[in-house]
C-alpha positions as CSV (number, residue, x, y, z in Angstrom):
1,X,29.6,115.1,103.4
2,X,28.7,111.8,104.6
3,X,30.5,109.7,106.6
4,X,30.3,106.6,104.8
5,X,31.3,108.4,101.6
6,X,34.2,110.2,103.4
7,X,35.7,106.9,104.5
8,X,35.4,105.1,100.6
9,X,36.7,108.2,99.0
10,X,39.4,109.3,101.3
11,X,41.1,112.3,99.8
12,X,39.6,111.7,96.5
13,X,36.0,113.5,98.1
14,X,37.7,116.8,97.7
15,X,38.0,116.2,93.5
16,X,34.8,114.0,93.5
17,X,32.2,116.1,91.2
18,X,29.2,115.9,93.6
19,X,30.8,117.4,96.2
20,X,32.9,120.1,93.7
21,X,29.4,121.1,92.5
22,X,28.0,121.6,96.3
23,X,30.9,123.4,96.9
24,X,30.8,125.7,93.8
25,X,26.8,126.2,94.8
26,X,27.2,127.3,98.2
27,X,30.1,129.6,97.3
28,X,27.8,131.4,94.9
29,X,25.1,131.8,97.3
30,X,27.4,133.0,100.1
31,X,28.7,135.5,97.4
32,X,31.2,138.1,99.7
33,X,29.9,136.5,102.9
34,X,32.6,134.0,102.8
35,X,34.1,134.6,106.4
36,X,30.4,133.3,108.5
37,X,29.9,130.3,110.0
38,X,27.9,127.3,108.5
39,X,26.3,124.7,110.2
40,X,24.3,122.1,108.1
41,X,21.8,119.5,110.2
42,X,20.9,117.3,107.6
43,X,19.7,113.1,107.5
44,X,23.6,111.6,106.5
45,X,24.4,108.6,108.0
């Protein structure tokens, strides 16, 4: 999640659709392999 976004949003980021919808995706592409580690390196703010 971005940063900027995290501070507008506040707790509000966990129901925000955008990020429900990134969550549901990666969930269904981890499938069972739910306990690794993640680490996303991407161009946020």
């Amino acid at each position: 999640m971005d940063v900027k976004e995290s501070d507008l949003l506040g707790d509000a980021i966990h129901s925000h659709w955008y990020y429900r919808a990134k969550a549901v995706a990666l969930l269904d592409l981890l499938g069972d392999e739910r306990n690794r580690v993640v680490a996303d390196i991407g161009a946020g703010s």
